[in-house]
Each structure stands twice: as structure tokens, then as C-alpha cells.
TIKE-174757 format. One record per residue (C-alpha): residue in three letters; z, x, y. Coordinates in steps of 0.2 Angstrom, whole numbers. Layout:
residues N
{'ALA',{Z,X,Y}}
...
//
This chain:
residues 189
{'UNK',{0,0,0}}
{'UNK',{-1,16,11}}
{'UNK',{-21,11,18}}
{'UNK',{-17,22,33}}
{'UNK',{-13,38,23}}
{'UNK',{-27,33,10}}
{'UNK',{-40,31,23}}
{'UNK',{-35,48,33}}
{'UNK',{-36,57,15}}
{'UNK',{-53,51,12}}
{'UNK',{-59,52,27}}
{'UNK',{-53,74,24}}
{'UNK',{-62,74,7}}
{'UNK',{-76,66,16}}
{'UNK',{-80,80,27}}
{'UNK',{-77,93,15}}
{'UNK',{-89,84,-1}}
{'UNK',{-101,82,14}}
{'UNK',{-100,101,17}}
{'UNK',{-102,107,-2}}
{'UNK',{-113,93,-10}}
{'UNK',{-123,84,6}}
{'UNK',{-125,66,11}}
{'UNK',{-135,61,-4}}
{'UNK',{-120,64,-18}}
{'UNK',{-112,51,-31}}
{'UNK',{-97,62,-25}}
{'UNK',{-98,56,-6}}
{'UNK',{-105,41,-13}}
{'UNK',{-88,37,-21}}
{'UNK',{-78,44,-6}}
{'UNK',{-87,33,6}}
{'UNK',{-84,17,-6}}
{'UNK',{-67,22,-6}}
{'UNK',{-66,24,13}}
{'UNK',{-74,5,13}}
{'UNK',{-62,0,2}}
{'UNK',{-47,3,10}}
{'UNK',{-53,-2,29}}
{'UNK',{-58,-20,19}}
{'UNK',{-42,-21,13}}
{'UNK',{-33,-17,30}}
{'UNK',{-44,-32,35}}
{'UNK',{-57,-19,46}}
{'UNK',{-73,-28,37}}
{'UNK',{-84,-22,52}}
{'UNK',{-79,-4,51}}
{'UNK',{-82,-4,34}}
{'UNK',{-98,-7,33}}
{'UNK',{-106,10,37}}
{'UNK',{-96,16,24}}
{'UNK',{-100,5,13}}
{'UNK',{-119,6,18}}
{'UNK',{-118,24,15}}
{'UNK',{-113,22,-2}}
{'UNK',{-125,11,-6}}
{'UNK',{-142,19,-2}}
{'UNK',{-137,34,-11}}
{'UNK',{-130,23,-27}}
{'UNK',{-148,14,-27}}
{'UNK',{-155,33,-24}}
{'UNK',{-146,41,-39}}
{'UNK',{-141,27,-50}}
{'UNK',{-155,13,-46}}
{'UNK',{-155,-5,-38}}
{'UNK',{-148,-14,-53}}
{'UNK',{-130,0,-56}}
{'UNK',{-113,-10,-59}}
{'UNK',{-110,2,-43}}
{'UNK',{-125,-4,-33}}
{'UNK',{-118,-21,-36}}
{'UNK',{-99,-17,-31}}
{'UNK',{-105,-12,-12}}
{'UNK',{-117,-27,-12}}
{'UNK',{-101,-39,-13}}
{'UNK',{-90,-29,-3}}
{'UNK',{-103,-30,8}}
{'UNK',{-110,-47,9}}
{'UNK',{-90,-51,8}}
{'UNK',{-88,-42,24}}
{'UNK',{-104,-51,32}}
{'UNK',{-97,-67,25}}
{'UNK',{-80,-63,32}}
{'UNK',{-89,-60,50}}
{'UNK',{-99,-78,49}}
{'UNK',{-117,-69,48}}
{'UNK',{-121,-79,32}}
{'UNK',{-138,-76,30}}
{'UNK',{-134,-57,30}}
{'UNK',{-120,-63,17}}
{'UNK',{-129,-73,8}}
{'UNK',{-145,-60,2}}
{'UNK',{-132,-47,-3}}
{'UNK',{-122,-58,-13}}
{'UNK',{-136,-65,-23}}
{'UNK',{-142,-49,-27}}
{'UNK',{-122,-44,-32}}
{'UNK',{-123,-61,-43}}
{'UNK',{-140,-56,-51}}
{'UNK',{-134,-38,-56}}
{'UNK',{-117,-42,-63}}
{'UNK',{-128,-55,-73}}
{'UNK',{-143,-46,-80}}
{'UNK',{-127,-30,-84}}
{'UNK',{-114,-41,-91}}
{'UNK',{-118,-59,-96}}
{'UNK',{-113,-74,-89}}
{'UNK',{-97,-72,-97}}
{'UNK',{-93,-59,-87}}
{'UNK',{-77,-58,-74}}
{'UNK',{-87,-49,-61}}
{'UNK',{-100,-61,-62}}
{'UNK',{-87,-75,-57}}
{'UNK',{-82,-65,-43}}
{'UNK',{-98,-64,-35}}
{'UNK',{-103,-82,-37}}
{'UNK',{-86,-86,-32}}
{'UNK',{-91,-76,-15}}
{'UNK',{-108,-86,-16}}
{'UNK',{-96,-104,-16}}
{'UNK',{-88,-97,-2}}
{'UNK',{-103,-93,11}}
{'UNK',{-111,-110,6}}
{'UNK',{-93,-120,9}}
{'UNK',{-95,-110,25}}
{'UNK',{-113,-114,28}}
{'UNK',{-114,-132,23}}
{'UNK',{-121,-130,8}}
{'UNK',{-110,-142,-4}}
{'UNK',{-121,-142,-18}}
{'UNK',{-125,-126,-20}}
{'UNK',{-107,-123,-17}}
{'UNK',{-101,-136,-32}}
{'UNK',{-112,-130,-43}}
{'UNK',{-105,-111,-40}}
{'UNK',{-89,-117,-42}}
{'UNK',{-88,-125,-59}}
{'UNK',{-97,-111,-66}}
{'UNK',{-83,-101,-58}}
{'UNK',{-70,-110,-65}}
{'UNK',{-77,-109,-87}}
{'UNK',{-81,-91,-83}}
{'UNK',{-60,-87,-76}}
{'UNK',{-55,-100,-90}}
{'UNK',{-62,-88,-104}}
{'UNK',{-60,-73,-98}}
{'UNK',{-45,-73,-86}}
{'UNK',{-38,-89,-97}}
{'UNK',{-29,-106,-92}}
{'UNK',{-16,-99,-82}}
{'UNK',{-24,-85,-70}}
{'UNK',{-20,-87,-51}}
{'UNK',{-38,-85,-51}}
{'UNK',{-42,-99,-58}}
{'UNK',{-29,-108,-48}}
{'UNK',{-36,-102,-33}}
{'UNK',{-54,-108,-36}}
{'UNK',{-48,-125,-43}}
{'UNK',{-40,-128,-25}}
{'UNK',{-54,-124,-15}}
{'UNK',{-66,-133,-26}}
{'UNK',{-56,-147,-26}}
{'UNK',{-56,-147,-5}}
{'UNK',{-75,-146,-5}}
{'UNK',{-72,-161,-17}}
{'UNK',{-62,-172,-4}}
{'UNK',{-75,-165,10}}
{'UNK',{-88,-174,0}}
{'UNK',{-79,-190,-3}}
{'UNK',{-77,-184,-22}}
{'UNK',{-59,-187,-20}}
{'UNK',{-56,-192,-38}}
{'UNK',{-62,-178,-46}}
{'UNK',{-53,-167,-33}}
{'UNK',{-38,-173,-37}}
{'UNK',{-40,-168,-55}}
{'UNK',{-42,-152,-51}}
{'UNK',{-27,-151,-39}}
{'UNK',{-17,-158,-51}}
{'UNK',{-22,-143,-64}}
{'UNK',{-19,-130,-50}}
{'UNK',{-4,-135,-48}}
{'UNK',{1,-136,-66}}
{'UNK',{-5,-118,-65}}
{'UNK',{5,-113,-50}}
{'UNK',{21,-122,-57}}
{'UNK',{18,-110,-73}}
{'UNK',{17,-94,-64}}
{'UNK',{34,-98,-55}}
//
């Protein structure tokens, strides 16, 4: 929980991995990744993006445009975007997170529900209820099976499902799934 220290230590290795390997190694790849990591965890979604940019171009240089890394950056970036309200920035970037964690790992795959899970997200914030329904219950099997019945994640994307839900006038089936978020929160207490 120290982001300041861990941000200032990677910004040191960053200079000196610049120095011995260049801009265009996985090495200074991982330190700017890490760099992005930490300024989006202290909520700096904005400054992190450079970071995060850097590390993408030479992932998709060295390791190609469908890597598992390639695709972490995409959703740490179109996160940020979506964080910032430029959806349609957010939206490409997290499509192509989406597409990646699919092709690598399968539906049934917990990163894949992460970035569709972002994908919900954006289109809740854009307006888009059905996209973001759909996105949503396809979230929700994938955490049941591979995060199980009583993951706060699952929790989590019951509850905002079940508000798009109400926003629709769906408010039967949205109360379902409160109900079941609750049960789940009720069992992690």
C-alpha cells in the first residue's frame, strides 16, 4: 500500500533499464506497466497513460498484437479512458482487451470477465443498455464458475446489473439479483 515509494522505485529502475537495454525492451516494457499500475491505483488514470502507452507499443513490437500482456495495457488503458468519460477511446481498447483474453483463454476465462465487465461499464455509462445487459450476464456465469457463488465479484456485478435493471423498468428481475448480492454479501460478513 506504499504507491508513493513504489512509484519513485520504478520510476529509478526506469531510468537506469532505459540506459542499459533502450526504450524498446520487455524489461522497460514491464517497468513502465508497473509505473501505470501504481499511478492507476493512486487514482492518477491520466498520468498513467504514457506509461501505459509505452508499454504497449513495445509489448505489440516484441510479443505481438494478440499477447495476454498486449491485452493487460489495453484494459488498463481503455479503463483509464473510461474512468475520464472519453468512451469511444474506451470503448476500442476494451473490445480489443475482450477479443484477446477470448481468442488466449476461452470464454471461461476470469480475465475475459474482467474486460467485458469494463465493456458493461462504458456502455451503462454511454447509454447503451443492451449492450450493457448482455455484457453483464455473461459476466455474471463466467465469475459463478470460476470465481464461484460467493465471490465479492460476483456480488459486485449482480448489484450493478441489477441497477441498469431498475434504470430499464426491469425492476423484477433486478430485484432478484439484489436479493442474491445480498445473500452473497451477508455470507462474506
Amino acid at each position: 500500500g506504499k504507491f508513493k515509494e513504489a512509484e519513485a522505485a520504478y520510476h529509478k529502475a526506469l531510468v537506469v533499464f532505459e540506459k542499459a537495454y533502450g526504450e524498446d525492451n520487455l524489461d522497460v516494457a514491464h517497468v513502465n506497466f508497473n509505473i501505470a499500475t501504481v499511478m492507476f491505483d493512486e487514482g492518477q488514470k491520466a498520468e498513467a497513460l504514457p506509461y501505459a502507452r509505452k508499454a504497449q507499443q513495445v509489448y505489440e513490437g516484441q510479443l505481438g498484437g494478440t499477447s495476454v500482456s498486449t491485452a493487460t495495457v489495453l484494459c488498463m488503458e481503455g479503463d483509464a479512458y473510461r474512468a475520464m468519460k472519453e468512451y469511444r477511446e474506451a470503448e476500442g481498447l476494451l473490445r480489443r482487451c475482450a477479443d484477446i483474453r477470448e481468442a488466449d483463454g476461452g470464454v471461461q476465462n476470469a480475465d475475459f470477465a474482467d474486460a467485458i465487465y469494463s465493456l458493461a461499464q462504458l456502455y451503462v455509462a454511454e447509454g447503451k443498455y443492451a449492450l450493457a445487459d448482455s455484457r453483464f450476464k455473461l459476466c455474471e456465469k463466467i465469475r459463478e464458475s470460476t470465481v464461484g457463488l460467493t465471490s465479492p465479484q460476483l456480488a459486485q456485478t449482480l448489484e450493478e446489473h441489477a441497477a441498469l435493471l431498475k434504470s430499464m423498468g426491469r425492476t423484477k428481475e433486478a430485484d432478484k439479483l439484489s436479493a442474491l448480492a445480498a445473500a452473497i454479501r451477508r455470507n462474506q460478513n
